[in-house]
N, C-alpha and C positions, 0 to 999 in steps of 0.2 A: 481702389486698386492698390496692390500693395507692392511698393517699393522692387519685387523680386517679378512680377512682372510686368514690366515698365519695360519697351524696349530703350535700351542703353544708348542708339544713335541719334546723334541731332538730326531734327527733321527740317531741311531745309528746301530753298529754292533746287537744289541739285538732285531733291529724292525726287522732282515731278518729270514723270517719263511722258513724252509726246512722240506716241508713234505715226511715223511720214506713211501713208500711203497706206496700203493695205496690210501693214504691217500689224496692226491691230487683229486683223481676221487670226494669220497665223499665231495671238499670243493668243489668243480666248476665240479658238473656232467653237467651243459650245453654245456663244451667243446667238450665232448666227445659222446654225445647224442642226442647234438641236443636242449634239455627242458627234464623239468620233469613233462610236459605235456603227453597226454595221446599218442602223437606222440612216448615220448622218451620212455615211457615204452613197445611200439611196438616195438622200434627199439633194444631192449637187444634181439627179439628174432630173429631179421633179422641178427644180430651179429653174434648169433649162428650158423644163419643155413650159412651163409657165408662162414662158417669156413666148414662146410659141403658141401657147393657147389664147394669149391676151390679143393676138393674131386675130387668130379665132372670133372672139368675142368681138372684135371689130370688125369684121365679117371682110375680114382679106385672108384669109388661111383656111384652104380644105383638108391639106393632106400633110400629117405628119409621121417621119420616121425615128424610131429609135433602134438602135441597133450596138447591140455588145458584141465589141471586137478583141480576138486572143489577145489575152494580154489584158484584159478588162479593162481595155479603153471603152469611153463612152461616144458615140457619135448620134445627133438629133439634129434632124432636119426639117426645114416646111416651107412652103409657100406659098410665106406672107411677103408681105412688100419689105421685108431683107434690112437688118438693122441701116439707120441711116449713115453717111460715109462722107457728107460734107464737113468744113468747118463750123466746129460749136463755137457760138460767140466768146462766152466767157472765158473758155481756156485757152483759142483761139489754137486747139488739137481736132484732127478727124473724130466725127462725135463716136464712131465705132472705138477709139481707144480709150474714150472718156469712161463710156458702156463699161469696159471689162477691166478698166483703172482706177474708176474713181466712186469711193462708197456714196449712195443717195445720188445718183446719177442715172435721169432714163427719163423716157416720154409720159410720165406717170403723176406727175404733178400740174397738172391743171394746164400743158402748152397744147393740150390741144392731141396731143399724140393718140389716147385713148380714153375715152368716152370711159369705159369702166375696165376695172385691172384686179388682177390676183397680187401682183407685184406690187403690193404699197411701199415698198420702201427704198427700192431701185438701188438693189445690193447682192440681189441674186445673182446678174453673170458675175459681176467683180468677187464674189465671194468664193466662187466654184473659181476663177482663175487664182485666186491667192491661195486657196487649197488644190493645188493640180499641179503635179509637177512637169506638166506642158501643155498647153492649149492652141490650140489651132482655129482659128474663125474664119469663115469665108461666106461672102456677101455677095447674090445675085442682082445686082440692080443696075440699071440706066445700060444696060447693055454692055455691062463689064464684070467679071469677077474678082472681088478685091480680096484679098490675103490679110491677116496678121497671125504672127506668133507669139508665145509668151510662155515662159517658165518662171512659177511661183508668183505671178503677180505682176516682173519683168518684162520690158519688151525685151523681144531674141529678134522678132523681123518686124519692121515697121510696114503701116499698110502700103502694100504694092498691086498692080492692076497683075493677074496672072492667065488669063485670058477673057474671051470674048463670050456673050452668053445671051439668047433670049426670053431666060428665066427668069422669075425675080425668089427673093426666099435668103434664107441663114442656111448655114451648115457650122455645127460648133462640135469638133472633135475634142475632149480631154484625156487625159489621166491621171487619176488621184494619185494624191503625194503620197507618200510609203511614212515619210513624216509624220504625217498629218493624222494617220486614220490606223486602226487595231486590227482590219481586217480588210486588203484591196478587193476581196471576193464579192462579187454582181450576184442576186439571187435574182434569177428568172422570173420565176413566179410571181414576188414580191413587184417587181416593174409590170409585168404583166397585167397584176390584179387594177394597180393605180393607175394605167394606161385606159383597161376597160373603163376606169370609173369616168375616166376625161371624157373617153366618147360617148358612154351615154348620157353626160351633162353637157353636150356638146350635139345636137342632134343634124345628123349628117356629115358629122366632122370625121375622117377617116383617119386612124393609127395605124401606124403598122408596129408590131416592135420584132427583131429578128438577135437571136444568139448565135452567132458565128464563130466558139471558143471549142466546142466539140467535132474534133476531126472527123466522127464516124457519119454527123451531120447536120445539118444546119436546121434549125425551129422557127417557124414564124407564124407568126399571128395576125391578123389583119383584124379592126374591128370598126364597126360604123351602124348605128342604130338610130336608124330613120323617126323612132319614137322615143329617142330621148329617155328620158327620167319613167316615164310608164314600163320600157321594157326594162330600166334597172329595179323596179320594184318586184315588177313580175320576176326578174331572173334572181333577186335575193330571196323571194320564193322558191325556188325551182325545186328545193328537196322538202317541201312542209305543203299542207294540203289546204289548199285558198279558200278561207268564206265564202267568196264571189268571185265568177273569174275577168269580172272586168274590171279596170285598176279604175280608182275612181279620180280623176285629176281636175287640179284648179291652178288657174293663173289670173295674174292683175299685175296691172302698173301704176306709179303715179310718179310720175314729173318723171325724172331720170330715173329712179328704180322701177325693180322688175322682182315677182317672184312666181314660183312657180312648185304646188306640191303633187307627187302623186301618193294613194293611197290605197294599199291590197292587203285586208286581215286573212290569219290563216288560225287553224282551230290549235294553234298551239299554247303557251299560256305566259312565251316571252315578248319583251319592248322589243323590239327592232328601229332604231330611228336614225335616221344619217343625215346631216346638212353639212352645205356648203354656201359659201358668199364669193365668188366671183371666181367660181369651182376650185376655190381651197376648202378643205373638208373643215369643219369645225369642231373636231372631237369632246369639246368641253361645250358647244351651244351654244348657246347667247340668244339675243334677241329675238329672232327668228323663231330659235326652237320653242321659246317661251309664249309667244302668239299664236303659235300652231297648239300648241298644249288648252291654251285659254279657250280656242274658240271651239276645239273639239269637242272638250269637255259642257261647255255651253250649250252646243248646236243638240248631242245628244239627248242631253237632259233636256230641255226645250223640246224636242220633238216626240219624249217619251211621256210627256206631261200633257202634249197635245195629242196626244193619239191615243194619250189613258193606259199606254204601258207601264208607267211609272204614275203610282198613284200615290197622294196625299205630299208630306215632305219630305216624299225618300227620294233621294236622287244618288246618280253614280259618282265616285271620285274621280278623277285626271286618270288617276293609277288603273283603274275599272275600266277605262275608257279605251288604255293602252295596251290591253291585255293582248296579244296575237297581233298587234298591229305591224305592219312593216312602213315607214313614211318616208318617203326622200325630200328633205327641204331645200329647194335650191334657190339662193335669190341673186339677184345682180345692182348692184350701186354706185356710184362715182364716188363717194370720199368712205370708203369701208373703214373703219373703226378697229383694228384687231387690235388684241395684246400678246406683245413680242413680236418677234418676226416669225417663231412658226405656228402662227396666228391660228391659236387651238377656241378661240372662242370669238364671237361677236359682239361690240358694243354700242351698235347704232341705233338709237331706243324707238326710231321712229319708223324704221322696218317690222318691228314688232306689232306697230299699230297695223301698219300693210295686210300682213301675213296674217293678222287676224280678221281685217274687215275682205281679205279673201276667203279664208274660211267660213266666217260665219256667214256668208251671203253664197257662195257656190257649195257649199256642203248641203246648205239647208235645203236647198235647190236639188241637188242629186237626191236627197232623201224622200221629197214628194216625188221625185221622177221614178225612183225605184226603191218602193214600199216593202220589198220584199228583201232585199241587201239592209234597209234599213233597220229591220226587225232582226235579221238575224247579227247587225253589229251591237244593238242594244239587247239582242237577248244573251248576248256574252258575256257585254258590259256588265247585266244584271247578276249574270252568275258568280264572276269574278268578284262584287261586291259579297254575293252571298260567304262565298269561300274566303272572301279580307274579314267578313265578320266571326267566319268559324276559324279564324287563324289568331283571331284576336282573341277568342274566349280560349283558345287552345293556351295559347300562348300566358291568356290568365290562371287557367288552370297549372299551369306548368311552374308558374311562379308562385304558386300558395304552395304547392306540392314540396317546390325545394327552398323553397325560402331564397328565393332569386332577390327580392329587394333585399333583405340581409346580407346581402353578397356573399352568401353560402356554393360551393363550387362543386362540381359532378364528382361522386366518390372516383371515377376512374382518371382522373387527374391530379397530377402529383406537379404542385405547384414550384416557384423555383423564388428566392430569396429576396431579389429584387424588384423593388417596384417602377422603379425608370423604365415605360417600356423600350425606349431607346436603345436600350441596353438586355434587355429578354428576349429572347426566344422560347418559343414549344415546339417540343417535336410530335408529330401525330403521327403514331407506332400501331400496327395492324397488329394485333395480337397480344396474349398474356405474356406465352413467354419472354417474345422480343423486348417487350415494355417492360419486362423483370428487369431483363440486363440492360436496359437504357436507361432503366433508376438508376442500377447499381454502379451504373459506368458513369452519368452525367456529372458537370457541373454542374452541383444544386443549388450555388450561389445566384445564376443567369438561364439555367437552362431547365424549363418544365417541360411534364412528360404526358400526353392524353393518350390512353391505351382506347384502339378501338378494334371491333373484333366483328368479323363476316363483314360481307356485300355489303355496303350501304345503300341508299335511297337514291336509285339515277332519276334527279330533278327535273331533267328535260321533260319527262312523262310525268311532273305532279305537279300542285297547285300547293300555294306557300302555308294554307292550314294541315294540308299532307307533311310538311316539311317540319311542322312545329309539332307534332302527334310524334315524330320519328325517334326510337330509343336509340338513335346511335349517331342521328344526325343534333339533335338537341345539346349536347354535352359539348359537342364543341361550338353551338352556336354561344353556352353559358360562357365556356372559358373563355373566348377570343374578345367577349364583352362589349361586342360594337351595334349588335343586331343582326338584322338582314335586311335585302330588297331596299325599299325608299326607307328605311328608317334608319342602315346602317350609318354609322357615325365613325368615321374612320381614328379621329380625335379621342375616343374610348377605346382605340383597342386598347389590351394589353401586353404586345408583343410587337416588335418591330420585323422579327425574322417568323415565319410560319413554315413549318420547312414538315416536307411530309417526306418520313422513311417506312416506306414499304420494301418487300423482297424483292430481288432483281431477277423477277419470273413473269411471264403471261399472267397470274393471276394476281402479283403486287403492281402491273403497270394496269392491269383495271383498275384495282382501288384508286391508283393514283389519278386515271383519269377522273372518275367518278367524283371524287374530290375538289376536282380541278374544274369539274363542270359545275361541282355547286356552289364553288367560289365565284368563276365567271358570271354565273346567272346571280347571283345574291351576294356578293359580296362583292362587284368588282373592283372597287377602290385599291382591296386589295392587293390586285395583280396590276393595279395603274398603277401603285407609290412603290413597286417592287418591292412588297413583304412578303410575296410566296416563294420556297423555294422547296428541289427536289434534292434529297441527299442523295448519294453516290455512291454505296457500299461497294467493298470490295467481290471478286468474283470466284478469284481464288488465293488459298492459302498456299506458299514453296517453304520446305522447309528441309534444310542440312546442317544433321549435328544438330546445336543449339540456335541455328540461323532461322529466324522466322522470316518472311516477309509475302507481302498481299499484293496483287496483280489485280486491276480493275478492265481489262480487257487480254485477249488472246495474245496479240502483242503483245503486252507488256507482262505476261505471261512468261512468255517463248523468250523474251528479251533476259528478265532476270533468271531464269531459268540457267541461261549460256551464262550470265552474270556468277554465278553462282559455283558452276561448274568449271569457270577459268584456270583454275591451278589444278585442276586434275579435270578431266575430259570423260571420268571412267565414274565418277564421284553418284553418288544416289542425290537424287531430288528428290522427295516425295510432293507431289501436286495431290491439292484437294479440292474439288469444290463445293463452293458455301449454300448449303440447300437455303438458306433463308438464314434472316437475323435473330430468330430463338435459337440456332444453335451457336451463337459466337457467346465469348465470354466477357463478360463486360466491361475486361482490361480493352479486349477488340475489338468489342464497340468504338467505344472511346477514340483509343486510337486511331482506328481507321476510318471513321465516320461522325463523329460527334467532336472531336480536340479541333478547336477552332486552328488551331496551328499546322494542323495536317490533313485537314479532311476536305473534300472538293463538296461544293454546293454548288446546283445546275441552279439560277435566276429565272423565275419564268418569268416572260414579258409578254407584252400586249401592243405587238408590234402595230398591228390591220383588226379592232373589230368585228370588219365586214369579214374577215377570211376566218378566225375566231367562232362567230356564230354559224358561218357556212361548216363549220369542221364537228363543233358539237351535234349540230343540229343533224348531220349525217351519221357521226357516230353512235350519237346516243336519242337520236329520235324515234320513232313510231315505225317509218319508212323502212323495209329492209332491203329491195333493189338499189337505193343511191348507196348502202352501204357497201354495198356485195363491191359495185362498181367502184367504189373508191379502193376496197381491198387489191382488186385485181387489178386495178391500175397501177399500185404503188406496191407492191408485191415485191416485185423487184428491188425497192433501194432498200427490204429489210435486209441489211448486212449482219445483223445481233439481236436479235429482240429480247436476249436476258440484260439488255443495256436501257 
């Protein structure tokens, strides 16, 4: 390191900062949240109700509410046996303020409190109180109800008896801090979807969740699924058309653990796979998912070898096994293993062994019971392999053709200067002319350009040797450089930003779904590391005198408009708007969509899988009733569709 970056201060005893109390949470809420995106502000209430569901799983809680209050307060309630309210030994404080004061504090460590927990770290309530700028708790037990308050982590009211009650159960009212979080705004739906997921991994366990923020009236939802994980397989079904219609399910325990799969194929040709470990979702897998993987794959090939549908050494791959499949893996443990706190994967190796001597022992089993489910999952299997082999000769053909290992690149891409992909971007441009003047207008030191032209290939209807045969899908599989499906390599791409500018019309927000869905289904790393994004052209052009300037919506339109016309009232504006981006110039390109200094970029994220594959799957599926009905449902909140 050289002398000029060296920091200049002595680094001593007085640089080390020790923050008291919860003070930590508000220096680095990302640690403990996840962001202070509108993710993490979701997640103070999944906190909550965790602490409610661990309830649950101790089998003292049936009925939980959630309810957003004007003002996007949050209030959750249940009735379990009611945080405890004696003196805790070691702090010698009511344990209820230790709870919602003190980080790694809670019945979660081996006292005895709960048998198995989603809560491994016992930092949830404390952490939702240090980000809230007021929290309310109150506690139904021993025939009293006991009060506390708190703003920012602070006591405001110490615990007090405020009446009498013969209830037992929590009620923990908050509201996020305006400090704390980029957006105080509750999505319904988003709480909605993660409430259904609790009750049917919760089987007989009742939610309610209710939005009480719309004057004209109030929304609630009540959910409770007597079958558990079988009806959340069959309802992630619900718009795709089942192999079989009876979900095939397994369970097994040993010692303290517990797991439990259901399994329902549909003739479609994507993975669908969801697990949780002590009903916190696992979005990254782990053990669990990897035993359930092993023993499928096994059980298939095994019974196709006995039954002489698979002959000699040809057997299916994992990938072949998982074609159409939908699986819910759910297990239960006493010392859960995650990494981080919003414990995105599982690492307990010997649940893996579980999950698999359940599968391959109740699978094999449903398969002699029902010879007829059995054949038509292996006659998918087999086709899926047929179509991995003709993807692979495609895919060989395709690279002699262009000289792919020479690292020769599709004539319709206009590379950019840079090889740090860190630092590149491509733009994927629907059209010649557009892609003229995003040449002519880019920075070609960082910014390359993939002209692509018509309809592409909606993936949801094909299979991945359809995909690799495709003359307009191929060229940007070459340029992005990662692959597709199980081989992409997120670490090859070549581009950190992928940012698709199509027209701001009905026919550029197809392309841009269509795109979107083939990235989800084969690429999603993707839209997980947040490299896809949507550019934002402008709508219309205002222009007086020499005064140019560009309005990306109606507002803002009408705004610089009166902007415009301030020193005279009588003044001409000429308004125009932009049929598409082959007719801007490629100074206005640039400017108004491509200048990193001035142009707005929409982020796509990946907030819910589960709501993700429900949305393509309906959009761009086979099905056209679940479509029609989603149209006419939401019909309504189209305010702009050239947006």
């Amino acid at each position: 390191m050289s002398d000029e970056t060296k920091v200049t201060q002595e680094y001593g005893a007085e640089q080390i900062q020790v923050l008291e109390g919860l003070e930590a949470v508000r220096k680095r809420p990302g640690m403990y949240i996840g962001s202070t995106s509108s993710s993490g502000l979701h997640h103070l209430v999944y906190e909550i109700v965790d602490n409610a569901i661990d309830e649950a799983l101790a089998g003292y809680c049936r009925h939980i509410t959630v309810t957003i209050n004007p003002g996007n307060s949050i209030t959750v309630t249940d009735d379990g046996r009611g945080i405890p309210v004696d003196i805790q030994p070691q702090t010698g404080r009511p344990a209820l303020e230790v709870v919602y004061t003190v980080l790694h504090a809670g019945g979660k460590f081996g006292g005895g409190g709960y048998k198995v927990s989603g809560g491994l770290h016992g930092v949830g309530a404390s952490v939702v109180n240090a980000l809230s700028q007021c929290l309310q708790v109150r506690v139904h037990k021993n025939g009293n109800i006991y009060e506390m308050k708190f703003s920012r982590g602070h006591i405001t009211q110490e615990m007090t008896i405020v009446g009498k009650t013969e209830k037992t159960g929590t009620e923990v009212t908050f509201q996020p801090d305006p400090e704390m979080f980029e957006s105080l705004i509750y999505d319904y739906e988003i709480l909605h979807e993660r409430m259904r997921e609790e009750a049917f991994l919760n089987a007989g366990l009742s939610i309610t969740i209710t939005d009480n923020r719309d004057e004209s009236g109030v929304i609630t939802d009540t959910m409770c699924y007597e079958g558990g994980i079988r009806e959340f397989a069959v309802w992630c079904n619900r718009n795709k058309t089942a192999l079989h219609s009876d979900v095939i399910y397994m369970k097994g325990t040993k010692g303290d653990a517990s797991a439990e799969i259901a399994v329902q194929y549909n003739d479609g040709y994507n993975e669908f796979m969801m697990s949780f470990a002590n009903d916190v979702r696992t979005p990254e897998g782990g053990m669990h998912e990897t035993g359930f993987k092993t023993a499928l794959t096994r059980v298939l090939n095994a019974y196709g070898a006995k039954n002489g549908i698979i002959k000699g050494d040809d057997k299916v791959s994992g990938e072949d096994c998982r074609e159409g499949i939908t699986a819910i893996i759910s297990v239960k443990l006493t010392d859960a293993q995650f990494e981080g706190q919003t414990k995105a994967k599982l690492g307990n190796a010997y649940i893996r062994t579980l999950v698999d001597q359940i599968v391959s022992e109740q699978l094999a089993t449903y398969f002699e019971e029902h010879p007829q489910t059995a054949k038509a999952v292996l006659e998918k299997a087999m086709m899926a392999n047929r179509a991995r082999e003709a993807a692979r000769k495609a895919r060989e053909s395709i690279r002699r053709k262009t000289g792919l290992e020479s690292g020769q690149m599709p004539d319709k891409l206009q590379d950019c200067n840079e090889r740090d992909p860190s630092l590149c971007e491509i733009y994927i441009v629907e059209g010649d002319s557009a892609a003229g003047s995003a040449i002519q207008g880019r920075d070609s030191r960082f910014q390359a350009i993939l002209a692509m032209w018509g309809k592409m290939l909606n993936v949801e209807k094909a299979r991945a040797d359809k995909i690799y045969g495709n003359d307009k899908l191929y060229p940007l599989i070459v340029a992005l450089g990662a692959g597709i499906g199980e081989e992409f390599d997120v670490e090859k791409l070549r581009y950190h930003k992928v940012v698709i500018m199509s027209d701001a019309d009905v026919d550029g927000a197809h392309i841009r779904t269509l795109l979107l869905t083939f990235f989800f289904r084969y690429m999603r790393p993707l839209i997980e590391h947040g490299y896809v994004y949507s550019a934002v052209p402008p709508l219309y052009k205002l222009t007086r005198g020499k005064t140019v300037k560009v309005a990306y919506s109606d507002e803002e339109r009408d705004r610089i408009s009166a902007g415009l016309r301030a020193d005279n009232p009588n003044a001409k504006v000429d308004i125009s708007r932009f049929k598409g981006l082959g007719e801007m110039d490629p100074h206005e390109l640039w400017e108004t969509t491509m200048d990193p200094e001035k142009r707005t970029l929409r982020r796509i994220t990946l907030e819910d899988a589960q709501r993700a594959d429900a949305i393509f799957t309906i959009l761009m599926g086979e099905q056209v009733e679940p479509r029609k009905e989603w149209i006419e449902r939401n019909a309504k909140y189209a305010v702009n569709i050239d947006i």
